[in-house]
Every structure is written in structure tokens, then in C-alpha cells.
N, C-alpha and C positions, 0 to 999 in steps of 0.2 A: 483598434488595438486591444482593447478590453476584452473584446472575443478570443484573438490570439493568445491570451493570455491565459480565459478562462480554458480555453481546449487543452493548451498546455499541461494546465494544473490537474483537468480530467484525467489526461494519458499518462502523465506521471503515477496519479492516485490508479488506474485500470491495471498499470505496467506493477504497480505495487501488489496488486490483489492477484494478480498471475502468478507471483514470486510468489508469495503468500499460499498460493495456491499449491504450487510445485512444491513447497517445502512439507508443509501437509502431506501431501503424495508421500514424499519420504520417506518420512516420520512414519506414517503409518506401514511404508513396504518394510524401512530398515530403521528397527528400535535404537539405532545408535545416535539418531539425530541430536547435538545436544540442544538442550529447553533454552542457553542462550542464543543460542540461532535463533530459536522462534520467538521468546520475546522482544530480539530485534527486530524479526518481522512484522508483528504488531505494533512496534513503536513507529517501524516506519509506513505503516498502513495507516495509522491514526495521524500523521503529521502530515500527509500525503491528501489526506481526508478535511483537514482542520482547513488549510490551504485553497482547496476548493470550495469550499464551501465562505470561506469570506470571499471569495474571488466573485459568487452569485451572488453573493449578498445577504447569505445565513450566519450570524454573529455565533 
């Protein structure tokens, strides 16, 4: 079960960095992006990240 869990928490945090990724693309085609967008997306790359990583076992 700790496996399912861990992969879980992978594909969240992978599915985060996609997003992350996209919004970047953006931002950079179209300057109207606004900057709360993207430090949502940060927050939730780093929460996404914090997640997996106690899940392996990196405090």
C-alpha cells in the first residue's frame, strides 16, 4: 500500500510540474498572465513536492 501511495504522491507532484509548466508557456507567449496565477503554481509545486518526498522518506 505504501507504494500506491508513494506513486500517487509522484503523479500529483509530475501532474503539478505540467501545470507549472503550461502556465510558464503562457506567460511567456501572452504578458497578461497574472503573477497570482503563478505563485499559485509554485505553492502548489512545493506542496506537491513536500508530500512526496516524506512519502520516500526525505524529512
Amino acid at each position: 500500500m505504501a507504494k500506491d501511495l508513494k506513486d500517487t504522491k509522484l503523479e500529483a507532484h509530475l501532474e503539478a510540474i505540467e501545470k507549472h509548466k503550461a502556465l510558464l508557456e503562457k506567460l511567456h507567449l501572452n504578458g497578461n498572465t497574472h503573477l497570482d496565477e503563478v505563485g499559485e503554481s509554485i505553492e502548489q509545486l512545493t506542496l506537491t513536492l513536500e508530500e512526496y518526498l516524506k512519502i520516500i522518506g526525505i524529512p
